[in-house]
C-alpha positions in Angstrom: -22.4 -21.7 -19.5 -21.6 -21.9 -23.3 -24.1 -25.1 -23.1 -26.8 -23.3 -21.4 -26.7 -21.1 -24.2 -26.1 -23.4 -27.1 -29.5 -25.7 -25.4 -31.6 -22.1 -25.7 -31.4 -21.8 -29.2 -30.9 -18.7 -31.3 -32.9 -16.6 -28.9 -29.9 -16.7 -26.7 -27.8 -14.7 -28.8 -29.7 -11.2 -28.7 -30.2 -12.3 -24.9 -26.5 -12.6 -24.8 -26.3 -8.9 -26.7 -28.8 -7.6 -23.9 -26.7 -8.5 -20.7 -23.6 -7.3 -22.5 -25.3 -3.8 -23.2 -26.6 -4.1 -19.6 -23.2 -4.3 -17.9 -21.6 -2.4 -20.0 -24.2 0.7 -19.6 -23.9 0.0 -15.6 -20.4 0.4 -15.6 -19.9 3.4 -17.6 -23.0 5.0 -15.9 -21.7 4.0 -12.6 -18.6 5.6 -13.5 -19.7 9.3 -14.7 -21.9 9.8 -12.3 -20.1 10.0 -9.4 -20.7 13.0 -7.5 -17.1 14.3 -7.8 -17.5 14.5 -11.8 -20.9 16.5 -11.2 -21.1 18.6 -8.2 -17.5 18.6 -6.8 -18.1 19.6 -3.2 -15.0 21.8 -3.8 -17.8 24.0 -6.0 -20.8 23.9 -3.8 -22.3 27.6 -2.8 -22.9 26.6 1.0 -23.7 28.9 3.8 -20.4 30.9 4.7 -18.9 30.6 1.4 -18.2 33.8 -0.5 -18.5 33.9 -4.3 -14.6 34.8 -4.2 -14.0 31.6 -2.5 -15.8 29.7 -5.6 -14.1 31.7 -8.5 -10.6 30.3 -7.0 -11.4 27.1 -7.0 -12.8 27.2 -10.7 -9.2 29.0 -11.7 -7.6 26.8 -9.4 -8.8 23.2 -9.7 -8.8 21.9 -13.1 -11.3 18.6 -12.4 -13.5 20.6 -10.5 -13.6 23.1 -13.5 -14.1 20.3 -16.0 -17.5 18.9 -13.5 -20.6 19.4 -15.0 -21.2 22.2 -11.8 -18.0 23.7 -12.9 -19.3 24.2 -16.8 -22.1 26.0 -15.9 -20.2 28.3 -13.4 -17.5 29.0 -16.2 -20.2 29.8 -18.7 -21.9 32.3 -16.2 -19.0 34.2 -15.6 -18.1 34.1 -19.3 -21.5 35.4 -19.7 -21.3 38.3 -16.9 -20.5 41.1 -19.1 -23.6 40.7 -21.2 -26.0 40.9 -18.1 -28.3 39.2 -15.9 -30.6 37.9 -18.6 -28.0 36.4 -20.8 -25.9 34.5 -18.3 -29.2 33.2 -16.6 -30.4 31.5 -20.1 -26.0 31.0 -21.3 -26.4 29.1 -17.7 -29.6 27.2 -18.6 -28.3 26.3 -22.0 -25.4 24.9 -20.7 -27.3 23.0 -17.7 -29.5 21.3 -20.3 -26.7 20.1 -22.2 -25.3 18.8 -19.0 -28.5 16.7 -18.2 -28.5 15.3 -21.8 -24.9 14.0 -20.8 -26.2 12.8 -17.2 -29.2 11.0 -19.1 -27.4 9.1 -21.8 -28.3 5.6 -22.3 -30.3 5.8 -19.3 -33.4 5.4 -20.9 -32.0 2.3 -23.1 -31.2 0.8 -20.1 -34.8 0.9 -19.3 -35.5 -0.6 -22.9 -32.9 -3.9 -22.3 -35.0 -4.4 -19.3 -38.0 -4.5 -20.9 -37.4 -6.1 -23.9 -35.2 -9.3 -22.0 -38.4 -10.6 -20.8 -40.0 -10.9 -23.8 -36.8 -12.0 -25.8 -37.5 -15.1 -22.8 -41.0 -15.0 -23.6 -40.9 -15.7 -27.5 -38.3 -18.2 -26.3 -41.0 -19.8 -24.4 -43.5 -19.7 -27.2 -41.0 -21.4 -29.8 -39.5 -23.8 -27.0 -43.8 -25.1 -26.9 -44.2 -25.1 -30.1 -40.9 -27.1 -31.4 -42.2 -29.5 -28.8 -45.4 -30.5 -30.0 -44.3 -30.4 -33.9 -41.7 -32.9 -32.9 -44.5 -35.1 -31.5 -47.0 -34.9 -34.5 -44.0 -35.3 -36.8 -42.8 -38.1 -35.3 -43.4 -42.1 -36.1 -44.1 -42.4 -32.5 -46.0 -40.5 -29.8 -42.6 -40.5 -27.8 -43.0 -37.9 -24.8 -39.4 -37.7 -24.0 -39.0 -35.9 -27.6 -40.5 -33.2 -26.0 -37.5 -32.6 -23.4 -35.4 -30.4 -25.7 -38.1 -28.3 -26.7 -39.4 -27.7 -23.0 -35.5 -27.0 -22.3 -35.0 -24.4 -25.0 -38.2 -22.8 -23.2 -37.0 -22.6 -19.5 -34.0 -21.7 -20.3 -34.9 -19.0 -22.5 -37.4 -17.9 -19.9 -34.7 -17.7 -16.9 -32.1 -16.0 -19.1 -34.3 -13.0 -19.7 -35.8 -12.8 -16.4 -32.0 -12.8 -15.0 -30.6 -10.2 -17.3 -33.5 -7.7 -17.2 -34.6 -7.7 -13.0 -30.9 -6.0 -12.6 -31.4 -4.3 -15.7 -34.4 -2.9 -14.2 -32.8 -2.3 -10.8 -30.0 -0.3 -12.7 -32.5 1.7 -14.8 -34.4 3.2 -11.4 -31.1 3.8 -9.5 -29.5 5.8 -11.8 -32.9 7.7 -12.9 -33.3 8.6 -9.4 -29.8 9.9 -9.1 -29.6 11.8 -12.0 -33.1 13.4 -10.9 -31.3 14.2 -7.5 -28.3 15.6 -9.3 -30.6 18.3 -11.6 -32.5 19.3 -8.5 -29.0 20.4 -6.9 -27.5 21.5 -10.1 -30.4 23.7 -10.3 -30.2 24.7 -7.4 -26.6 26.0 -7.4 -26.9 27.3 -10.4 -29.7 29.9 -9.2 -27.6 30.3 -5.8 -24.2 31.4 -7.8 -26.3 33.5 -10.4 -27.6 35.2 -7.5 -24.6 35.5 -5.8 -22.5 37.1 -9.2 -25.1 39.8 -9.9 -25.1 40.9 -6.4 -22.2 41.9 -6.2 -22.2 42.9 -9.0 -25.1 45.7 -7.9 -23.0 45.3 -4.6 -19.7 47.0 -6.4 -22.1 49.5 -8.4 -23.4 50.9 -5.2 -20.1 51.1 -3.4 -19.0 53.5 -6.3 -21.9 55.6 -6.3 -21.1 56.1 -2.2 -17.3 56.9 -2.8 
């Protein structure tokens, strides 16, 4: 391995950088975003679930709690005593932040895999181009002085084709699943601050009957 990068040149090194970033991103990505650490199931407004059943768990469970779901619950019913207005936008406030946290380094992902093929590209170019100075430097027309240069190239080539097609493949997967994840955070977010507020008018009403 260590000679397939020494014959690519210096071009290998911020390849080298790129496939470390790549892995590294993966992993950590792969890591927070599982759906426990986002929408614990535990937390989920479902059909048949009462509100009560919800507040427990957040009092209750201290990883659900800490979820991203479970931070935007908490902030609404932090926010219940100032109205419907305010925890609806204390709740959207808080979603967004929890996006921005679902989105980081997603979109430099996206950049490693665009940027590896053209690190292999100018490899290509420079591979070519060492080639033939060699041969009009040289005493002799000798085409085997050619080799290293066309070596340098290929190898520069496959190296960024390698790192950035799972780079790539990495970069749509977890765009897609963090688009899944607003679309249910949103969701359950309007369901529970729908839920609060009627009972809250729910309560209000009983009194003015008793």
């Amino acid at each position: 391995m260590w000679e397939l990068v020494k014959a690519g040149g210096w071009l290998m090194l911020p390849l080298v950088l790129c496939s470390i970033f790549t892995v590294a991103i993966s992993i950590e990505r792969f890591i927070r975003l599982k759906r426990s650490l986002v929408l614990p199931k535990s937390l989920m407004m479902q059909k048949g679930r009462s509100l009560d059943d919800v507040l427990d768990v957040i009092e209750q469970d201290k990883s659900a709690g800490q979820s991203s779901l479970g931070y935007i619950f908490k902030d609404g019913i932090d926010a219940y005593s100032y109205g419907e207005d305010y925890a609806r936008a204390q709740m959207e406030a808080t979603a967004s932040r929890e996006i921005g946290y679902l989105e980081k380094n997603i979109n430099f992902l996206g950049t490693l895999s665009a940027v590896a093929p053209l690190l292999g590209l100018l490899g290509t170019v420079v591979g070519i181009i060492e080639s033939f100075l060699v041969i009009d430097l040289g005493s002799t027309a000798n085409p085997t002085m050619m080799i290293p240069g066309i070596s340098k190239a290929l190898i520069t080539t496959a190296a960024g084709m390698v790192i950035a097609i799972p780079a790539l493949f990495a970069y749509r997967y977890f765009q897609r699943l963090v688009q899944e994840y607003v679309a249910e955070l949103e969701q359950q977010a309007t369901l529970f601050h729908a839920a609060l507020f009627f009972q809250k008018h729910h309560e209000k009403d009983q009194k003015k009957a008793g």
